[in-house]
N, CA, C and O atoms as a printed pandas DataFrame, in Angstrom:
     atom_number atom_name residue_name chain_id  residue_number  x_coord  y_coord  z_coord
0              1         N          UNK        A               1   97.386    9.230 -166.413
1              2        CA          UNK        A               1   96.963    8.573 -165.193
2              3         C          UNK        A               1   97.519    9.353 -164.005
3              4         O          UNK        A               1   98.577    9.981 -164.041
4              5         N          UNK        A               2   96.741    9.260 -162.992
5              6        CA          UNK        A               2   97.550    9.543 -161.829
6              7         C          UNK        A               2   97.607    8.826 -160.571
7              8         O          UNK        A               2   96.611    8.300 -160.075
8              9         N          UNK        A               3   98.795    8.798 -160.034
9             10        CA          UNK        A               3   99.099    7.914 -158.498
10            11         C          UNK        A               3   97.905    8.104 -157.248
11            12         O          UNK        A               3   97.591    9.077 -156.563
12            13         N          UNK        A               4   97.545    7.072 -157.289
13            14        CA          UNK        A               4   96.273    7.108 -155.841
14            15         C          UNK        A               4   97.705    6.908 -154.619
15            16         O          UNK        A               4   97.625    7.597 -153.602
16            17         N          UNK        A               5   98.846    6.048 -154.765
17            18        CA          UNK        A               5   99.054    6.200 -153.293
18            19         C          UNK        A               5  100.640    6.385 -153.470
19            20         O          UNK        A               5  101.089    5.911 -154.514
20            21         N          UNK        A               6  101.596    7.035 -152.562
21            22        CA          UNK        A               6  103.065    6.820 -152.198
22            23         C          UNK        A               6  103.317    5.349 -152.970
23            24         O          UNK        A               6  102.506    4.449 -152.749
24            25         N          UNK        A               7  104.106    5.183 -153.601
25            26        CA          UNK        A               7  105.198    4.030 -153.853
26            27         C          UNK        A               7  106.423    3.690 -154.181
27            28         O          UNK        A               7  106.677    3.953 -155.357
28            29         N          UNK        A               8  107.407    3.131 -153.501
29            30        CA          UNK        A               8  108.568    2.592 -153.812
30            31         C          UNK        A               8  108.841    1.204 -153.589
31            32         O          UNK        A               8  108.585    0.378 -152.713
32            33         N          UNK        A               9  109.549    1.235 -154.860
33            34        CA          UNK        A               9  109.381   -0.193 -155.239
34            35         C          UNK        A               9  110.582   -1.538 -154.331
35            36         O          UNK        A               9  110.494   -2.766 -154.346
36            37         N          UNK        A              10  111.464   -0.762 -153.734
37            38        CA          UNK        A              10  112.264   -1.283 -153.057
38            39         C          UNK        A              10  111.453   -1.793 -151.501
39            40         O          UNK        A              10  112.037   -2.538 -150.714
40            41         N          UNK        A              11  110.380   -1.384 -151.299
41            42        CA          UNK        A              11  109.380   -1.608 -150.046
42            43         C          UNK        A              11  108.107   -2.211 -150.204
43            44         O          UNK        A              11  107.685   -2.985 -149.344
44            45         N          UNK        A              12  107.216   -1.832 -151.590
45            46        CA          UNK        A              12  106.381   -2.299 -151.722
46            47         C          UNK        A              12  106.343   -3.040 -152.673
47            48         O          UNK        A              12  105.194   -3.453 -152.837
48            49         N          UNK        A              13  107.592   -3.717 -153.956
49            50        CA          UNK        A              13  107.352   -4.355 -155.311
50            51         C          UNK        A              13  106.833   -5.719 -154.914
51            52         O          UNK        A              13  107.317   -6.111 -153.853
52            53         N          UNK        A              14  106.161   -6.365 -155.363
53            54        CA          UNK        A              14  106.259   -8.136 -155.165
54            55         C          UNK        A              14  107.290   -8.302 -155.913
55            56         O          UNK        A              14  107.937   -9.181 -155.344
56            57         N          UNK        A              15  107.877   -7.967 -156.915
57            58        CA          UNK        A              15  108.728   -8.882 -157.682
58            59         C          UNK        A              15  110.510   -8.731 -156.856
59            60         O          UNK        A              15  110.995   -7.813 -156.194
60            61         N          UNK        A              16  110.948   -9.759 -157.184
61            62        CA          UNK        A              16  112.269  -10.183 -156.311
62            63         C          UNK        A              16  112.866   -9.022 -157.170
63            64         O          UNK        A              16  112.766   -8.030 -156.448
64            65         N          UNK        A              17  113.594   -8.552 -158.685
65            66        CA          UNK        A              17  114.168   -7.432 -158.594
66            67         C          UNK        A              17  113.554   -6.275 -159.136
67            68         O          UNK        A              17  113.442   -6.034 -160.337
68            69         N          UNK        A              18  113.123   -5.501 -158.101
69            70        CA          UNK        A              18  112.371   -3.848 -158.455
70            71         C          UNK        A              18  113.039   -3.151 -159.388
71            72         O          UNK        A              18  112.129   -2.887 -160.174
72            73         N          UNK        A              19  114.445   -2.469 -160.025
73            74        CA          UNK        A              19  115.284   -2.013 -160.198
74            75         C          UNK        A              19  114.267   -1.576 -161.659
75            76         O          UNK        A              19  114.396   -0.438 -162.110
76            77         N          UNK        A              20  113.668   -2.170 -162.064
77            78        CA          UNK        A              20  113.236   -1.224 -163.827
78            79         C          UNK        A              20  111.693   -0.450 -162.828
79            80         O          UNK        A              20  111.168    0.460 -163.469
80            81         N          UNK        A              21  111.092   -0.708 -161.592
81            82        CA          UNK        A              21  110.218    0.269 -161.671
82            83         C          UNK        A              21  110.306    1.973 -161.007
83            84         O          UNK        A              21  111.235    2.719 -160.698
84            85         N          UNK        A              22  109.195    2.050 -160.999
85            86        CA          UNK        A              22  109.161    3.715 -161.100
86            87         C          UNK        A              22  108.972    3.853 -159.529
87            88         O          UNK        A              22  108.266    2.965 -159.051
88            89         N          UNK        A              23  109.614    5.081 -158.359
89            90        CA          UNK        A              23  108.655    5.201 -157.390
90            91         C          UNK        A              23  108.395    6.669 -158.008
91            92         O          UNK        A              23  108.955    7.325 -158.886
92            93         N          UNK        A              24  107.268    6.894 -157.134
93            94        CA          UNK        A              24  106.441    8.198 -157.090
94            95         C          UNK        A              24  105.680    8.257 -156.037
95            96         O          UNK        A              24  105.589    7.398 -155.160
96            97         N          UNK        A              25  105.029    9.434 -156.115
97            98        CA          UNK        A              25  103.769   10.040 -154.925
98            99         C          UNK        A              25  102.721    9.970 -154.937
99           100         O          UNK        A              25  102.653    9.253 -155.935
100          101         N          UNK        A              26  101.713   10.114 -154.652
101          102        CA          UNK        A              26  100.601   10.960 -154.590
102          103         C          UNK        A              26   99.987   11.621 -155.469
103          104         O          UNK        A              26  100.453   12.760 -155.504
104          105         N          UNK        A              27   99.168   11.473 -156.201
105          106        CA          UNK        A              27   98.788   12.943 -157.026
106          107         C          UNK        A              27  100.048   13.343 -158.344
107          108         O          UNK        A              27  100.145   14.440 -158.894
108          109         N          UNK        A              28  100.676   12.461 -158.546
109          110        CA          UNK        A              28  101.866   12.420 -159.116
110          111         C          UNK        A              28  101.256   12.011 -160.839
111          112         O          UNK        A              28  100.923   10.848 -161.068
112          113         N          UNK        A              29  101.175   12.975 -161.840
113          114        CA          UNK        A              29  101.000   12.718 -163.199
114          115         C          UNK        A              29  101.810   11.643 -163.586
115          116         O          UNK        A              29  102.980   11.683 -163.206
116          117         N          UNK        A              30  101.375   10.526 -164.378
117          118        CA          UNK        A              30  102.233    9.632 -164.716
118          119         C          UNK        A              30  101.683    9.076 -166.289
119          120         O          UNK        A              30  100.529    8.690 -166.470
120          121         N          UNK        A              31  102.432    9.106 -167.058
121          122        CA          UNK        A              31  102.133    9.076 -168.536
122          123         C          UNK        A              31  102.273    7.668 -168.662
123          124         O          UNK        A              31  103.117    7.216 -167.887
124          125         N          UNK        A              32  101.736    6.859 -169.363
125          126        CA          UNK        A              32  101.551    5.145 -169.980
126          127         C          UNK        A              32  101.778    5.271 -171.316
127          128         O          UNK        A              32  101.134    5.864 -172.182
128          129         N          UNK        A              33  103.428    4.217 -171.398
129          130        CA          UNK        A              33  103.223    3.545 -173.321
130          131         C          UNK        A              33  102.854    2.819 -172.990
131          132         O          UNK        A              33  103.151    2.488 -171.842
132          133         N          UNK        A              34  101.658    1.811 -173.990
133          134        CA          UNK        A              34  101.695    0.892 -174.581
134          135         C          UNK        A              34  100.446    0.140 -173.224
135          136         O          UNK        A              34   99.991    0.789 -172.283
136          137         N          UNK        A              35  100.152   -1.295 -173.515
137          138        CA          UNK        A              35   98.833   -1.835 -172.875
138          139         C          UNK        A              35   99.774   -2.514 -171.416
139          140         O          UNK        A              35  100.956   -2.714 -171.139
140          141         N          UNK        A              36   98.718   -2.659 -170.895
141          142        CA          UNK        A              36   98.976   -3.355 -169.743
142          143         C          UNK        A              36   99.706   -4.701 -169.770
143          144         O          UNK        A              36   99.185   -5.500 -170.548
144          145         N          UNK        A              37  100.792   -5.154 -169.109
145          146        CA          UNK        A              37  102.094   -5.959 -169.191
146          147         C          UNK        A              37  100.905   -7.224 -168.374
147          148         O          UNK        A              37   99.831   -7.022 -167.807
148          149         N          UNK        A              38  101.476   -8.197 -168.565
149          150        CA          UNK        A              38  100.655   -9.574 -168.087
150          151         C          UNK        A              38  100.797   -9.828 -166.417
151          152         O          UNK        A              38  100.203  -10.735 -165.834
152          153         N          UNK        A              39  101.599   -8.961 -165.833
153          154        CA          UNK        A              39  102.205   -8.998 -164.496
154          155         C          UNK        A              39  101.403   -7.968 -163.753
155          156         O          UNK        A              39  101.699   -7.771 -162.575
156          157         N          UNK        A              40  100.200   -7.136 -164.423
157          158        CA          UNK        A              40   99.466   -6.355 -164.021
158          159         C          UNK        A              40  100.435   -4.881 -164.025
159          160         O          UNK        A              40   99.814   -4.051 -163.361
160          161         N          UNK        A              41  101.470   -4.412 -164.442
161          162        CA          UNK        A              41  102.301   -3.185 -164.262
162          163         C          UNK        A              41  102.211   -2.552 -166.041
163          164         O          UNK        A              41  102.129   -3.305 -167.012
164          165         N          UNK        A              42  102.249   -1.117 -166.116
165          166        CA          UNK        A              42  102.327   -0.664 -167.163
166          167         C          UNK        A              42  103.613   -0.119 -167.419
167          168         O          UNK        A              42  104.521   -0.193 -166.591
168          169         N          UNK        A              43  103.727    0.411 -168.498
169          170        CA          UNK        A              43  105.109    1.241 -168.761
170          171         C          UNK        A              43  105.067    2.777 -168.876
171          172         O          UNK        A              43  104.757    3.355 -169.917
172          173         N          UNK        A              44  105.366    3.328 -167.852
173          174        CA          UNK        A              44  105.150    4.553 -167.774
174          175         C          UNK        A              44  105.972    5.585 -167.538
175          176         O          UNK        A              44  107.083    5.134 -167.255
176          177         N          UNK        A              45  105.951    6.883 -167.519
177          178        CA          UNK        A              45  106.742    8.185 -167.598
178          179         C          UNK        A              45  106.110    9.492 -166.681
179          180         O          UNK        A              45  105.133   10.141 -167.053
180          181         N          UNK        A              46  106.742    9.707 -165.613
181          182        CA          UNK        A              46  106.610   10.436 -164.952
182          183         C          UNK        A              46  107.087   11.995 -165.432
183          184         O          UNK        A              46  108.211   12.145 -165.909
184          185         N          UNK        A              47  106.388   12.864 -165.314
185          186        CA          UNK        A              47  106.383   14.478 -165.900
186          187         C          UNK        A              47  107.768   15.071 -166.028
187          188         O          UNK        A              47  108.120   15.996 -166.760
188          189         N          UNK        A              48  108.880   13.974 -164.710
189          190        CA          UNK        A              48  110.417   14.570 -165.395
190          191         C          UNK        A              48  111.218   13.790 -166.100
191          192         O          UNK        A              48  112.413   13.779 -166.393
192          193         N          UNK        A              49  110.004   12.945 -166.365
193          194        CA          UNK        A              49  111.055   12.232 -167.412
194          195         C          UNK        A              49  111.342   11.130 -167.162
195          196         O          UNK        A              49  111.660   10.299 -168.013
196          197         N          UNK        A              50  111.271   10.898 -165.782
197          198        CA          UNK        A              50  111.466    9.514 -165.651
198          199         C          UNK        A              50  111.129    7.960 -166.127
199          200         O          UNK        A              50  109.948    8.138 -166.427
200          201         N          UNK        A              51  111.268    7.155 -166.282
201          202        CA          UNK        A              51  110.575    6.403 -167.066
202          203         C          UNK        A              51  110.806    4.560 -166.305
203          204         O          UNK        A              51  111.890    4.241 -165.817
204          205         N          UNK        A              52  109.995    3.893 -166.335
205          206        CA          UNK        A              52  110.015    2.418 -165.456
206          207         C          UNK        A              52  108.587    1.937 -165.212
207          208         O          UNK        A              52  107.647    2.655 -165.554
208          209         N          UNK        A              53  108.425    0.983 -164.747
209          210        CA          UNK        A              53  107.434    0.038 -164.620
210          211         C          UNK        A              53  106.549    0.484 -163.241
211          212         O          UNK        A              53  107.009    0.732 -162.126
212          213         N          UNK        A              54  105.051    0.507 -163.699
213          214        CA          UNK        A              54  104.502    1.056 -162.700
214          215         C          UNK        A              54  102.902   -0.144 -162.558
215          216         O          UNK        A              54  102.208   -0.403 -163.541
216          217         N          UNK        A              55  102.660   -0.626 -161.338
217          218        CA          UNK        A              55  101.674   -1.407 -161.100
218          219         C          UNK        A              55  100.626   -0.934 -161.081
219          220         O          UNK        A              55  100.586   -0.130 -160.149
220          221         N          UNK        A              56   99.202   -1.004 -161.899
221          222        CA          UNK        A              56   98.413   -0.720 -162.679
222          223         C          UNK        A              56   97.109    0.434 -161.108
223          224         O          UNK        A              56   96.411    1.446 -161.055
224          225         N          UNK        A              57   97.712   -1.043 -159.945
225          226        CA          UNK        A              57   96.418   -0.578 -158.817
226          227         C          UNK        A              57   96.669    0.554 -158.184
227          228         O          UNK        A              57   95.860    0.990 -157.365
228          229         N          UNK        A              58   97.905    1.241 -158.487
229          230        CA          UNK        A              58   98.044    2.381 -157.740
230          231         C          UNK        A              58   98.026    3.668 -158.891
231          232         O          UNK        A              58   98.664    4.721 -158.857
232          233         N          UNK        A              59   96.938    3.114 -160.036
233          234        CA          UNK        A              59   96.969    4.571 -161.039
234          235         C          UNK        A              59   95.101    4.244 -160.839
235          236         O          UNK        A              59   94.482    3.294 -160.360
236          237         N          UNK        A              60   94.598    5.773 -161.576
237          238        CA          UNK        A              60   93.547    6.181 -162.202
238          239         C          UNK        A              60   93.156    6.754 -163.100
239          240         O          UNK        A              60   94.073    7.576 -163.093
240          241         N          UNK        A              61   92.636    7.017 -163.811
241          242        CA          UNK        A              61   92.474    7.640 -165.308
242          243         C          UNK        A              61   92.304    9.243 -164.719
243          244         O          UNK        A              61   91.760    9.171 -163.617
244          245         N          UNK        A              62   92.464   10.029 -164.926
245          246        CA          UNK        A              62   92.543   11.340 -165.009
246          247         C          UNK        A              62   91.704   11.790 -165.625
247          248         O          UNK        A              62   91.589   11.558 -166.828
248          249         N          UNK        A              63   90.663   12.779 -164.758
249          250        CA          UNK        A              63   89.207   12.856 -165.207
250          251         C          UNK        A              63   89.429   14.067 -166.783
251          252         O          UNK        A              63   88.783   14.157 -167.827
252          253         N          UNK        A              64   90.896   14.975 -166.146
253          254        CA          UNK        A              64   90.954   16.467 -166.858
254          255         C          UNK        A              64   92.125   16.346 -167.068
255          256         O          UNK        A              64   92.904   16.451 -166.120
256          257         N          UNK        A              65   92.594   16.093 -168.355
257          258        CA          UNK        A              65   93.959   15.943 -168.667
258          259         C          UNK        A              65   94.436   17.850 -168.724
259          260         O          UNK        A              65   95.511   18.292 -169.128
260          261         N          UNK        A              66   93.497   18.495 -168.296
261          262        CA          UNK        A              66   94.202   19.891 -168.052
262          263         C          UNK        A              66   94.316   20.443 -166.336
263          264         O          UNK        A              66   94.936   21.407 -165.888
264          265         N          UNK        A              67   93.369   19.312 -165.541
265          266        CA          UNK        A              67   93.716   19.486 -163.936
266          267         C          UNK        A              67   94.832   19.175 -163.565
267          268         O          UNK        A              67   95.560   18.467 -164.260
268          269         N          UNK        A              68   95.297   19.796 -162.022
269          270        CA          UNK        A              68   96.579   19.740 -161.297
270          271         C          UNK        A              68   96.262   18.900 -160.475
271          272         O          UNK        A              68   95.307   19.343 -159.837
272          273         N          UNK        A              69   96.530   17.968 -160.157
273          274        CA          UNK        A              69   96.141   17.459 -158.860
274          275         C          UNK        A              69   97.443   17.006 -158.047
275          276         O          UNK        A              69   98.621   16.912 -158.393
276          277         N          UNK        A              70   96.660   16.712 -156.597
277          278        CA          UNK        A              70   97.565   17.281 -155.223
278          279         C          UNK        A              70   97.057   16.587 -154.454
279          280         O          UNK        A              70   95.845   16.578 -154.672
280          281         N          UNK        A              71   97.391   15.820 -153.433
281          282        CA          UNK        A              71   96.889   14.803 -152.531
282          283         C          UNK        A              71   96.246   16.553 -151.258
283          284         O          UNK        A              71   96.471   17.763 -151.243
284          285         N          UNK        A              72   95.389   15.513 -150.412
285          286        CA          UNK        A              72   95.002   16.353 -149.834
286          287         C          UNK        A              72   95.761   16.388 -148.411
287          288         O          UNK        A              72   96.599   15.489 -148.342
288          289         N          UNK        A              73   95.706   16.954 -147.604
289          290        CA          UNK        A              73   96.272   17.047 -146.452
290          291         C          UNK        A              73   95.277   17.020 -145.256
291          292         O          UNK        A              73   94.354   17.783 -144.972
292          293         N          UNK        A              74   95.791   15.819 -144.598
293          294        CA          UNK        A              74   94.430   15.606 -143.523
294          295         C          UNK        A              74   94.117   16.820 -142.784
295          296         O          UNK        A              74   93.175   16.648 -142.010
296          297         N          UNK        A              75   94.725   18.273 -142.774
297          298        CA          UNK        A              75   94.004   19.252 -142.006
298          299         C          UNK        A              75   93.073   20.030 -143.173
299          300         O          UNK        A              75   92.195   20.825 -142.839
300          301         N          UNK        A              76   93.311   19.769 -144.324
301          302        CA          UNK        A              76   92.080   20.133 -144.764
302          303         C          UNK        A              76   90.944   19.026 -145.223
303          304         O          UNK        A              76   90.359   18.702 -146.257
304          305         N          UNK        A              77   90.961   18.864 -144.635
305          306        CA          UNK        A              77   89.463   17.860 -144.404
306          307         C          UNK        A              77   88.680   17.659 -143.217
307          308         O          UNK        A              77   89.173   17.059 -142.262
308          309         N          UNK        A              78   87.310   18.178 -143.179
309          310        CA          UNK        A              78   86.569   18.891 -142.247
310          311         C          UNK        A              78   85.594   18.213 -142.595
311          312         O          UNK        A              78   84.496   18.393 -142.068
């Protein structure tokens, strides 16, 4: 999967204690064990390893599990 937006969980979690989830970026590869948790968050692993609870609306399936992807930067967009 990968991150559609910036998140940290200390700013954006609903749940009162954030402390088991994941933040990340942008364009940020993020690996999923196991099915979707009943709270809408999966269990996932970020490329260094990191590992914590990540809320389902800020991933997407990854069209090319061999693409890089990279958020874009509003000066390149024309």
């Amino acid at each position: 999967m990968v991150a559609l937006f910036d998140y940290n969980p200390s700013e954006y979690s609903p749940n009162i204690n954030s402390n088991d989830e994941l933040s990340f970026h942008s364009g940020d590869v993020i690996y999923i064990h196991g099915n979707i948790h009943d709270d809408g968050f999966y269990s996932g692993e970020l490329e260094n390893g990191k590992k914590g609870l990540v809320p389902s609306n800020c991933l997407k399936e990854r069209s090319d599990e061999n693409a890089i992807v990279k958020p874009i930067e509003a000066h390149e967009i024309r």
